[in-house]
C-alpha positions in Angstrom: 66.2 194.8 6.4 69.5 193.4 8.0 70.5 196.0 10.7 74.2 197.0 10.4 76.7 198.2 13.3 76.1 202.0 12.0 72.7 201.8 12.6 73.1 200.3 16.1 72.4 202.6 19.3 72.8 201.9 23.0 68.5 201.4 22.6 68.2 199.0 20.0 71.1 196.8 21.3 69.0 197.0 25.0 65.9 196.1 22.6 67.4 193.3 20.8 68.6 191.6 24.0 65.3 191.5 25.4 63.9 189.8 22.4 66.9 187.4 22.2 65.8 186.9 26.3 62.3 186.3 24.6 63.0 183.8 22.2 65.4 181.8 24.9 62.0 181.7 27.3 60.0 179.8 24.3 62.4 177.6 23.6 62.4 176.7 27.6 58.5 176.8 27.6 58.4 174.5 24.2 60.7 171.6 25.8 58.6 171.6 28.8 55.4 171.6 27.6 55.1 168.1 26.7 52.7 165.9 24.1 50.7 164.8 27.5 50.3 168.3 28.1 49.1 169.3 25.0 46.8 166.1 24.7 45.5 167.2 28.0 44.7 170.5 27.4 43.1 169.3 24.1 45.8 172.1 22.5 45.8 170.8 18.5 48.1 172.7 17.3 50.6 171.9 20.0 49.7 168.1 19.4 50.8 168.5 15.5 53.9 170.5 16.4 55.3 168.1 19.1 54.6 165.4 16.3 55.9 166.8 13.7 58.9 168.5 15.7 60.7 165.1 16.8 58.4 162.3 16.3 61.3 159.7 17.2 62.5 161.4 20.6 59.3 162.0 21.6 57.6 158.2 20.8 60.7 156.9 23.2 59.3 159.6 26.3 55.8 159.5 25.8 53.2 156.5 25.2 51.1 157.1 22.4 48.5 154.3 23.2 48.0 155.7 26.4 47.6 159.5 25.3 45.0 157.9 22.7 43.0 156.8 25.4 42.9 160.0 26.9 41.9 161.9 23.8 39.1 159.6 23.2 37.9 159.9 27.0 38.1 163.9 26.5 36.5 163.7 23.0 39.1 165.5 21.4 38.5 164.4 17.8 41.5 166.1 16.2 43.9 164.9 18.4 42.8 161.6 18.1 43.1 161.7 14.4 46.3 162.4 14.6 47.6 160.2 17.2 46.1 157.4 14.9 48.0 158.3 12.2 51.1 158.7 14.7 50.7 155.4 15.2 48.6 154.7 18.3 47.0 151.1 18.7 43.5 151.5 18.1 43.0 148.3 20.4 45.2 148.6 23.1 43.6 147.1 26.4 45.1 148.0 29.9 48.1 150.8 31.1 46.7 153.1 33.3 43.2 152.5 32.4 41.8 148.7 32.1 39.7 149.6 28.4 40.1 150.4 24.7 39.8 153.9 23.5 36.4 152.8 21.7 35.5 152.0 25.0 36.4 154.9 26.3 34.9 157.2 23.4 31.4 155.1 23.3 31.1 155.7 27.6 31.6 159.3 27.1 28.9 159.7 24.3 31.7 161.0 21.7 30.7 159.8 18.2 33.0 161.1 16.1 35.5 160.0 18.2 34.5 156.3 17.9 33.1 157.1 14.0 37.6 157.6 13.4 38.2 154.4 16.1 36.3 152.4 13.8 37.4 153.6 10.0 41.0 153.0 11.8 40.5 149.8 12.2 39.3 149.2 16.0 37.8 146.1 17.0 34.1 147.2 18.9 33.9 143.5 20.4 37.3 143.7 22.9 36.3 143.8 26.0 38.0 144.0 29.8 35.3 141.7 31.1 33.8 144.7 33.3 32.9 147.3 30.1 32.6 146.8 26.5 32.1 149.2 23.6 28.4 148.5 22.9 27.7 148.0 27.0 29.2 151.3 27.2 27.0 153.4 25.1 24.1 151.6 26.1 24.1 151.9 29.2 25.0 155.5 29.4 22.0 155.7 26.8 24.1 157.0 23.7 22.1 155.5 21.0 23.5 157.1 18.1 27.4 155.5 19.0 25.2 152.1 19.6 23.9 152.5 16.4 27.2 153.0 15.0 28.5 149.9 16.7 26.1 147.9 15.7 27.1 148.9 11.9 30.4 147.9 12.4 29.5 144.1 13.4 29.4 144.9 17.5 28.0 141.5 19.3 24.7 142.8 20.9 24.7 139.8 22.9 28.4 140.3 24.2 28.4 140.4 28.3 30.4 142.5 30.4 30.6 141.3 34.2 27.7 139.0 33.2 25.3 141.5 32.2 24.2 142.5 28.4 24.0 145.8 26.9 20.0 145.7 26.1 20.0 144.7 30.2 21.6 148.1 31.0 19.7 150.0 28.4 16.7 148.6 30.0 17.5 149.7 33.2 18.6 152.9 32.2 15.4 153.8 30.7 17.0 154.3 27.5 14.0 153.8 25.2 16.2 154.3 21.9 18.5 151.8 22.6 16.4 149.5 23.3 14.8 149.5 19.9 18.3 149.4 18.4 19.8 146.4 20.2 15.7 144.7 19.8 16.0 145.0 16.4 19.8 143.9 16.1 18.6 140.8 17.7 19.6 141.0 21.4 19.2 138.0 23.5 15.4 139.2 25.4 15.8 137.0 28.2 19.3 137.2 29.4 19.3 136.5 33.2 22.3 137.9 35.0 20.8 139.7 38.3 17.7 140.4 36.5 16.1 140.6 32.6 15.9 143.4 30.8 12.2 143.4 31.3 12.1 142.5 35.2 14.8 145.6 35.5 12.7 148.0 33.6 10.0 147.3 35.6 11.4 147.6 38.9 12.9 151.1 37.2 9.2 151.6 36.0 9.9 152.1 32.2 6.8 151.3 31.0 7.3 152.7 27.3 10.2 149.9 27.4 8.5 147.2 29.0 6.3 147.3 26.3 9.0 147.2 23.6 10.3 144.1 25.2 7.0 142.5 25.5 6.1 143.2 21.5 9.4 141.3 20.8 8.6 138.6 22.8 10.5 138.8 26.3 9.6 135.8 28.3 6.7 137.7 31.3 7.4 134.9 33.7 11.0 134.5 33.9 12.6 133.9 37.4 16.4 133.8 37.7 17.2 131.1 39.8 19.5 131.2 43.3 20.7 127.9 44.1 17.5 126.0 45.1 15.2 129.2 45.1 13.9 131.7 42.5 14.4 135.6 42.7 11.2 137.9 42.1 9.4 138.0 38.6 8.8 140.9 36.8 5.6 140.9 38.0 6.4 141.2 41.6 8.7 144.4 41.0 6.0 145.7 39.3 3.6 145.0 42.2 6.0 146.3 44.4 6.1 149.6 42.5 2.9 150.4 42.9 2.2 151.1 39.6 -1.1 149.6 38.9 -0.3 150.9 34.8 2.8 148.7 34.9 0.7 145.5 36.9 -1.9 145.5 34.4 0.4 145.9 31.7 2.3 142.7 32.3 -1.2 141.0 33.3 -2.6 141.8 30.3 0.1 140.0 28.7 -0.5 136.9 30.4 1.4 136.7 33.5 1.3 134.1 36.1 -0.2 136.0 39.1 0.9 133.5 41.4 4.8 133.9 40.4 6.8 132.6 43.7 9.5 133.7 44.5 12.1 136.9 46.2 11.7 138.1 49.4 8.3 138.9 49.3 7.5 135.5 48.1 3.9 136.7 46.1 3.3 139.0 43.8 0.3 140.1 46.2 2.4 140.5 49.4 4.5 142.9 47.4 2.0 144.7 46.8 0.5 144.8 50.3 3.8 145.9 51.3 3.6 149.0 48.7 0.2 149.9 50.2 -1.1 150.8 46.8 -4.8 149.5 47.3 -5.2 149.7 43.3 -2.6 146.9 42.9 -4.1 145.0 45.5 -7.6 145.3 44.0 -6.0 144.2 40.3 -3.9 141.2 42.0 -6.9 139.9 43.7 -9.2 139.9 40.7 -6.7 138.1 39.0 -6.3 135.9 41.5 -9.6 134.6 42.2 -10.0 134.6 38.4 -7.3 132.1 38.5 -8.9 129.8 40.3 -5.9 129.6 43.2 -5.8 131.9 45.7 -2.0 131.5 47.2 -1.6 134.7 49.4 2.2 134.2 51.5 2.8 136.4 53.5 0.8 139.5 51.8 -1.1 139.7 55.0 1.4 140.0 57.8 2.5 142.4 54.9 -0.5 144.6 55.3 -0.2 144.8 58.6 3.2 145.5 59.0 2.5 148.9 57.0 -0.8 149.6 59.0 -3.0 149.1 55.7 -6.7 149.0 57.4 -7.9 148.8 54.2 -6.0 146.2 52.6 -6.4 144.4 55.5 -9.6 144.1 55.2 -9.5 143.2 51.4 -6.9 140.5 51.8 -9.6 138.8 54.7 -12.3 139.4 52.5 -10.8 137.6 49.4 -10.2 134.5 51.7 -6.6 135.2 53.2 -5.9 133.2 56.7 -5.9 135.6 60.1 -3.0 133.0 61.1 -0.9 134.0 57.8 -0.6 131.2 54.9 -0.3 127.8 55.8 1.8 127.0 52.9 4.4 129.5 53.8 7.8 127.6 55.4 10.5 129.6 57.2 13.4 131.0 56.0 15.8 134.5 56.8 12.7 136.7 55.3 9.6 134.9 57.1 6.9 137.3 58.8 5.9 136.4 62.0 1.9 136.0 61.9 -0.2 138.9 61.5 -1.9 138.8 64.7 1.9 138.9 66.3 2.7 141.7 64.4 -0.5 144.0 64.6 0.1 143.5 68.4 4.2 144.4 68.2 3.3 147.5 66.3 0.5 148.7 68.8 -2.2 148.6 66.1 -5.3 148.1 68.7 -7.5 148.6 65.4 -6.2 145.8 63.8 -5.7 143.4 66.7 -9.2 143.5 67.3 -9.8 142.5 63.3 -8.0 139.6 63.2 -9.2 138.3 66.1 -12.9 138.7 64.8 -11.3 137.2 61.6 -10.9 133.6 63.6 -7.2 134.6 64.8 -5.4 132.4 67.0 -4.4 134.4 70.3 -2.3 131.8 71.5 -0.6 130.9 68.3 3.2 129.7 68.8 6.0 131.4 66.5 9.4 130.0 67.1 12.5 131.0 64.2 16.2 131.1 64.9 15.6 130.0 68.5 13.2 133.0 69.2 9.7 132.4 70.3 6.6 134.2 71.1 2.7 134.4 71.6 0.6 137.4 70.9 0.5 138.1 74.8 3.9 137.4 75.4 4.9 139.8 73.0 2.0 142.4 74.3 3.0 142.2 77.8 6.6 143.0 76.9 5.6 146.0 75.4 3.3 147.2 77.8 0.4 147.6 75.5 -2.4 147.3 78.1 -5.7 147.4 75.8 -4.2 144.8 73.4 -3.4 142.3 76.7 -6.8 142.8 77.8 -8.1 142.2 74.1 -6.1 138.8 73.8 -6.8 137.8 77.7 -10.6 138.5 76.7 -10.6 136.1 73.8 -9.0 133.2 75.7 -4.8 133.9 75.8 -3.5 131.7 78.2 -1.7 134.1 80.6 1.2 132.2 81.5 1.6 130.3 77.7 5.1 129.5 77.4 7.6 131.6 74.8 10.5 132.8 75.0 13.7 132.7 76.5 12.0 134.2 79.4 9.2 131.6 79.3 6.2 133.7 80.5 3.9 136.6 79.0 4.9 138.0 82.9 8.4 137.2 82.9 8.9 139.4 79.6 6.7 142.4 82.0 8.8 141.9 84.5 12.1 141.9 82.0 11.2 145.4 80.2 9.9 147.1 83.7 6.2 147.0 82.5 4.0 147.6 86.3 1.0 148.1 84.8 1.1 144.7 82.6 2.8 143.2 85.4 -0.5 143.7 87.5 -3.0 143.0 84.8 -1.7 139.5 84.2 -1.1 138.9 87.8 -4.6 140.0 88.6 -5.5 137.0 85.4 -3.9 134.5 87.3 -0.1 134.6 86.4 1.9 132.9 88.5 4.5 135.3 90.1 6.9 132.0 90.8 7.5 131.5 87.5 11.0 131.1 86.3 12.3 131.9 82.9 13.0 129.2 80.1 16.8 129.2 79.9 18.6 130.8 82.6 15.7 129.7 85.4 16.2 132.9 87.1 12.8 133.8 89.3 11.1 137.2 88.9 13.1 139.0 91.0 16.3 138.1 90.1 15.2 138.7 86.3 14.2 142.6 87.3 17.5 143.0 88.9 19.2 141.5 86.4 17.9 144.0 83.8 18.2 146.8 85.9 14.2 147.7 87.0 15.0 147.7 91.0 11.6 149.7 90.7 9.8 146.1 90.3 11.2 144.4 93.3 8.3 146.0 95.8 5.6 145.1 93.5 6.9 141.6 93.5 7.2 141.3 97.1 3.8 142.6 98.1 2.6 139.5 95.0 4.3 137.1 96.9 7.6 136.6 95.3 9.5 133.8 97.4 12.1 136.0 98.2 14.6 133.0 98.7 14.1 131.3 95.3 17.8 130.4 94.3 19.2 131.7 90.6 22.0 130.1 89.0 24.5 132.9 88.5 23.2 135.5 90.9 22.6 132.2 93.6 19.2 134.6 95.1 17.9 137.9 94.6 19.4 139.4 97.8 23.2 138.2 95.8 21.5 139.8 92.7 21.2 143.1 94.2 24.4 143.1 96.2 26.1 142.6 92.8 24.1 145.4 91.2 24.9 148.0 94.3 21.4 148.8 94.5 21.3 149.4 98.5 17.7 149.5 99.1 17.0 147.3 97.1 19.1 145.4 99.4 17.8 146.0 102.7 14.1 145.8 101.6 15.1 142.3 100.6 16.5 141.9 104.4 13.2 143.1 106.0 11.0 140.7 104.6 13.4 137.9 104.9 16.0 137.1 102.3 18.9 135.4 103.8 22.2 136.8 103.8 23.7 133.1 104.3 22.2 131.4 101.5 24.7 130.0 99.2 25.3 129.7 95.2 26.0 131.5 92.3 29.5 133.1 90.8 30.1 134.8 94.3 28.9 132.3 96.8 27.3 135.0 99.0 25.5 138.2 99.1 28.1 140.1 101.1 31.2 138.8 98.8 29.3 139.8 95.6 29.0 143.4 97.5 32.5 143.3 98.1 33.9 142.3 94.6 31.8 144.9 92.8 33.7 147.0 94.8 29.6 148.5 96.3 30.9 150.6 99.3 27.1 151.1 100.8 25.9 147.9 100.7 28.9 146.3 102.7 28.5 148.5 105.0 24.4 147.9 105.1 25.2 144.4 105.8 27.9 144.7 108.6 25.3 147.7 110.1 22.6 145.3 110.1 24.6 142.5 111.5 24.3 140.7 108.7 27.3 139.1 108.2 29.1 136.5 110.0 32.5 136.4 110.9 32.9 133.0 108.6 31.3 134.9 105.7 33.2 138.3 106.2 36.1 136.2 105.9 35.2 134.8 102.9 34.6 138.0 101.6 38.1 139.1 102.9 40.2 136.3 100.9 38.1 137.3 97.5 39.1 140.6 97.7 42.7 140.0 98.5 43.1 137.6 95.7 41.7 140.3 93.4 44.0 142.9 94.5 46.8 140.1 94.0 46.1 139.1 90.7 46.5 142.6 90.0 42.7 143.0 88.6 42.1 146.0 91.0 44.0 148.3 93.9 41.2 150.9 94.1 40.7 152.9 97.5 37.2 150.8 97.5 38.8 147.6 97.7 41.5 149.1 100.8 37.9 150.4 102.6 35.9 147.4 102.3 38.8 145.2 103.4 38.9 147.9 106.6 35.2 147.3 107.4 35.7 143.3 106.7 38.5 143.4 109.3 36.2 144.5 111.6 34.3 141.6 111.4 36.6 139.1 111.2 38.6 140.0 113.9 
């Protein structure tokens, strides 16, 4: 009923103003609630509205292939119908995201999204070279929308970033799309990083490894890396430890001495699993074989402290030294014996050497060398050194950049080896392979001032000149270690022998800026009015260059003046 101006009162005409105030908000909140909005919040009846409302103004604001791709992402099925039929490319590639909306619907498992994308027309092979419909679903394991795909004429063999759909699906453990993309005809043996069958084994899949095997999936391939070969299945599965998964790809025929990887045998992975079962499978195999090539699966075993596999790998025939056949690369072991003693295992030390061990066996890679004691000795494991002194080491066997088995004692601060290889004979004049520094210069160098006395009372020539330092008394002077210092004065270091960086004790003193020890040396008369000078001029020259104006520099140059005048 039309209301007339007799019927109007001071309330309805307050009542209708408010509704008029209403109807003016809407209208506000329409406009500015756009299509993205409404595509957004998956609002349907807002999408038909804005279409329908002003389907010209709003095609010039608002990019309909992009809010397409954003409705198939959210799985809004409605809204994607009708942005179709607005006219949305179904195939549009790149904008704000670098995919199709079939891509984008098959990733996000929506499949009646990509059942519309498809009766519209959309192409399931275009692809950004990272993602691809069919790589999409697979490997987010949605095997209905691959099945889908694979009706409308998808490529199963199509690659994205070099890698196949039945790859991914593999690796995914998606068991169902595997069968689909087996039985569309996928390529079993694509190599990119890895087959579909070595990638569900190292996932441990074995439901799937078994699919691929039935429909004839190569068991031995390697992917090749320039002049080398990357792992076979077979060593993925050894390194699983799943002694299901070995004898699964066994039983099919595998070649149990695949090279190849980091581990370099299918046996060494194993021994670096520690799964004794594998081990025990492998080396039936093995010997059933008829050739027994072990790399490194030894050092491997003891590396991981595996007694027991240890034990097996000597039994079956495996070299103490590690396998002759093995050449170095980045990934080489060092040989078990060397390792055993590095990790402190006494119980497996004494093993390999009862297995024939070398104790003097030479490693050397990257300019890095060592010998069982050498390496002992640095690490101050006292019942090993007596083990591999006992069975013949050669206490002072050259190794190292420090050249000695005592040297590297005397490096890491290590008395008690320091004694035991003296009291074997180790000569306490030695001098170390690169820099020549004597064994007192080398304990001062790396900070064990603790060493000096025991070195003194061996018989270290207190005078022995170092290149850098020039002697040990210049050695401690530079360090500031004061005692250390003066004990070197008692028994008879010279404070006026030349060499090294500073020339003289009493100017390395000085330089370091070492209060105590300069004034140790002019206390004890030790300096001469020649070498005080010289100590005077390197400090000046120091403050002139502007390297240092510390108080200690102004104090030391007091108690040189001293001296010098």
């Amino acid at each position: 009923m039309k209301e007339t101006d007799e019927d109007s009162t001071p309330e309805s005409s307050a009542l209708l103003e408010v509704e008029n105030d209403d109807d003016t908000f809407q209208d506000k909140e329409d406009e500015e609630y756009s299509l993205t909005d409404a595509v957004i919040d998956g609002n349907v009846d807002r999408v038909r509205d804005a279409l329908g409302r002003n389907l010209e103004q709003i095609s010039q604001k608002e990019d309909y292939d992009e809010l397409l791709k954003d409705a198939c992402a959210a799985g809004y099925a409605d809204i994607v119908d009708l942005i179709i039929k607005a006219g949305a490319d179904t195939n549009v590639l790149g904008g704000r995201g670098p995919y199709t909306p079939l891509i984008a619907a098959s990733q996000n498992g929506h499949a009646r999204v990509v059942q519309l994308l498809l009766g519209a027309g959309a192409d399931p092979d275009i692809s950004d070279n990272r993602s691809n419909a069919i790589f999409a679903a697979s490997k987010a394991g949605h095997d209905d929308i691959v099945l889908w795909l694979l009706a409308a004429g998808a490529d199963v063999d199509q690659l994205a970033s070099r890698t196949s759909a039945l790859q991914v699906a593999a690796e995914g453990g998606h068991d169902q799309c595997v069968r689909w993309l087996i039985a569309a005809g996928a390529d079993l043996d694509q190599q990119a990083e890895g087959t579909a069958l070595y990638r569900a084994t190292r996932k441990g899949y074995l439901g799937i490894i078994q699919q691929l095997l039935v429909a004839g999936a190569d068991v031995d391939l390697q992917e090749e890396r320039g002049e080398k070969l990357e792992e076979a299945p077979l060593h993925a599965a050894a390194s699983s430890g799943r002694a299901e998964i070995v004898e699964c790809l066994l039983n099919a025929g595998v070649d149990v001495n695949a090279y190849g990887g980091t581990k370099k045998t299918p046996i060494a992975a194993a021994a670096a699993s520690g799964c004794v079962p594998v081990v025990k499978l492998l080396l039936y195999k093995l010997h059933a074989s008829g050739k027994m090539r072990f790399g490194p699966a030894l050092g491997y075993a003891v590396q991981q402290g595996e007694a027991e596999i240890v034990d097996m790998l000597l039994a079956a025939g495996a070299s103490p030294d590690g396998d002759p056949e093995e050449t170095l690369d980045f990934h080489s072991l060092k040989p078990p014996l060397i390792i055993a003693v590095q990790e402190g295992n006494e119980i497996l030390v004494t093993r390999l050497i009862k297995a024939g061990a070398n104790v003097n066996q030479y490693f050397s890679q990257y300019g890095r060398s060592v010998t069982p004691l050498y390496v002992a000795s640095m690490n101050g494991h006292l019942r090993i050194m007596q083990q591999l002194l006992d069975a013949g080491a050669a206490v002072d066997g050259k190794a190292g950049y420090l050249g000695t088995p005592f040297l590297a004692a005397v490096s890491e601060g290590q008395v008690e080896a320091m004694n035991m290889l003296l009291d074997a004979g180790a000569d306490v004049q030695a001098r170390s392979a690169v820099s020549k520094y004597p064994a007192l210069v080398i304990a001062l160098d790396k900070e064990h001032p603790e060493v000096v006395d025991h070195l003194i009372n061996a018989g270290a020539n207190v005078n022995n000149s170092a290149q850098y330092y020039g002697s040990a008394l210049q050695a401690a002077a530079y360090k500031g270690y004061r005692d250390v210092t003066e004990k070197l004065l008692d028994v008879g270091a010279d404070p006026a022998m030349e060499g090294g960086h500073y020339g003289l004790a009493i100017v390395a003193a000085a330089a370091k800026k070492h209060v105590v020890v300069v004034k140790m040396f002019i206390d004890r008369d030790a300096v001469t009015k020649e070498q005080a000078g010289k100590a005077t001029e390197w400090v000046k020259e120091m403050i002139e260059s502007g390297d240092d104006r510390s108080d200690e520099f102004q104090e030391i140059l007091a108690m040189l003046s001293s001296v010098v005048e």
